[in-house]
Structures are given as structure tokens and as C-alpha cells.
N, C-alpha and C positions, 0 to 999 in steps of 0.2 A: 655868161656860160649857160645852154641849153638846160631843160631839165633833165633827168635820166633815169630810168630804171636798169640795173646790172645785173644780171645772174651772174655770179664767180663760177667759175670750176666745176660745172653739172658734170656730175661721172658719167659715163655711159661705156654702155659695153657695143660698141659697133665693127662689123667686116672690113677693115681696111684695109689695105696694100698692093703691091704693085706684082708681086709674083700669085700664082691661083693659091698656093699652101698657107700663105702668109693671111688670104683673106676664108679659109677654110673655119679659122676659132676668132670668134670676137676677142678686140682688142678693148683695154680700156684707155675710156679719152676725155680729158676733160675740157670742156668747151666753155668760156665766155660769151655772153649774150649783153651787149649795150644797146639800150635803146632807145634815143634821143624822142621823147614824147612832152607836150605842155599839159603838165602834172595841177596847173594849176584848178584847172575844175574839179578832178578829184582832191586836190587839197584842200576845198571848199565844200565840198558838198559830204565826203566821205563818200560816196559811190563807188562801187568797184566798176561799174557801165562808163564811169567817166576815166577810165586809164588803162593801159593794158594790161591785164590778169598774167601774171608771172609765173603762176599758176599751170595755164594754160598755156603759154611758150612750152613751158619744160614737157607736157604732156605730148605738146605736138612734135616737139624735135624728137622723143623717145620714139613715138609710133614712124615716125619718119624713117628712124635705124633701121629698126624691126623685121622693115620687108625688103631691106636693099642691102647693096655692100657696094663701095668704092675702093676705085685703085689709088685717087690721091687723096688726101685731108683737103688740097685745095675744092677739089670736088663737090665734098663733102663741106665743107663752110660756104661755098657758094651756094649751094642747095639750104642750107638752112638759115642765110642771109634772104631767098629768094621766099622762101615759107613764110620767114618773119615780116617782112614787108609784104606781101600779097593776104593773112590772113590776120597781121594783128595791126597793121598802118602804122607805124613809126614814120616820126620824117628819115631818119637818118638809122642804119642798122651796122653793127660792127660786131663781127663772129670772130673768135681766137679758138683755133682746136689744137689744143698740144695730142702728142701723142708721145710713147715711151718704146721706143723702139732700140737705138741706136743704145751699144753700150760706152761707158763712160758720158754719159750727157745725160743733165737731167731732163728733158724732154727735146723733141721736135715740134715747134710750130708754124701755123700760119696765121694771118689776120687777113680779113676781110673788110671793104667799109663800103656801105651801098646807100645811097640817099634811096626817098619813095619815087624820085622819077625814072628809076630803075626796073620797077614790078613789072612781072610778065603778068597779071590780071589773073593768071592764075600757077598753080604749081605743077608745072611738067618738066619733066628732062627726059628726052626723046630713049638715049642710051644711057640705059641704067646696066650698073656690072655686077 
């Protein structure tokens, strides 16, 4: 089995949904972040240069939110699939965004899974909503 680092459940508060009113008040959402990485040099060395900063994921998917809003989650986990591989190199990246929309249900999700030979080299998405 690969090695990994996992962010569980990062809250966030981001624009989502499919009607204009629905994306008018951040929603809260929490997102899984798996990141198939070879840990073994920073488990040797204790380096933080030798693994990805988890740190630094959580920071950039926040700024990510920030200045955008999406109409699906699928969207929105694609985008931060596409971020994590283009700025931190995982070989393999898997994003889950629940969200709490729906009454009687305890969330709505998606899951995403993107190896690195997926990167766009850099992070764009043409039409942002």
C-alpha cells in the first residue's frame, strides 16, 4: 500500500450551488484531501522539503474558495484535485466534498481520484461562476 498523507474534513465556508440565491451565502463543506506521496525521505530525514506541507494544501484550497463560487461540488473537487497536483506533485490525488444541503440526509458527496499524469502544468479553469 502506497504512502499517504490525509487531511479529514477541512471545514470551509464556500459559494456553491446550482440556483444564483443558493450561491449568494457561503456554504459550509467539508473536504477530504488524500495524498498518495513517498514519505519515505521525510521519514528519514525529518525534513518538511522532503514531503508535502499539509499545511500548505489547507492554505491553498482556502484561498482557492475565496475569490470564486461554483454551481457543482463536482466542480469544485475537480479544481482542487487539479491545484493539488499541479502545486504540491502527489502521484495520485483523491478530493471528497460533502456538502449539507438536502434535508433528512446527512450530507451530499462527491469523490474525485486523479493520478499526476493528469496536471494541467498549471491551475486555470477558463469559466469560473
Amino acid at each position: 500500500m502506497p504512502d499517504r498523507i490525509t487531511i479529514k474534513d477541512f471545514e470551509v465556508w464556500f459559494h456553491v450551488g446550482v440556483p444564483d440565491e443558493e450561491r449568494t451565502k457561503p456554504q459550509r463543506l467539508l473536504i477530504t484531501i488524500e495524498m498518495t506521496h513517498d514519505l519515505g525521505p521525510s521519514g528519514a530525514s525529518g525534513n518538511l522539503t522532503d514531503t508535502i506541507d499539509y499545511f500548505a494544501v489547507c492554505q491553498a484550497v482556502r484561498a482557492l474558495g475565496q475569490a470564486r463560487s461554483w454551481k457543482l461540488i463536482e466542480a469544485l473537487a475537480d479544481d482542487i484535485c487539479m491545484l493539488v497536483l499541479d502545486q504540491f506533485s502527489p502521484s495520485v490525488v483523491r478530493v471528497a466534498v460533502k456538502k449539507f444541503i438536502l434535508p433528512d440526509t446527512r450530507w451530499v458527496s462527491v469523490e474525485m481520484i486523479r493520478p499526476a499524469k493528469n496536471r494541467r502544468g498549471s491551475h486555470r479553469r477558463t469559466q469560473a461562476t
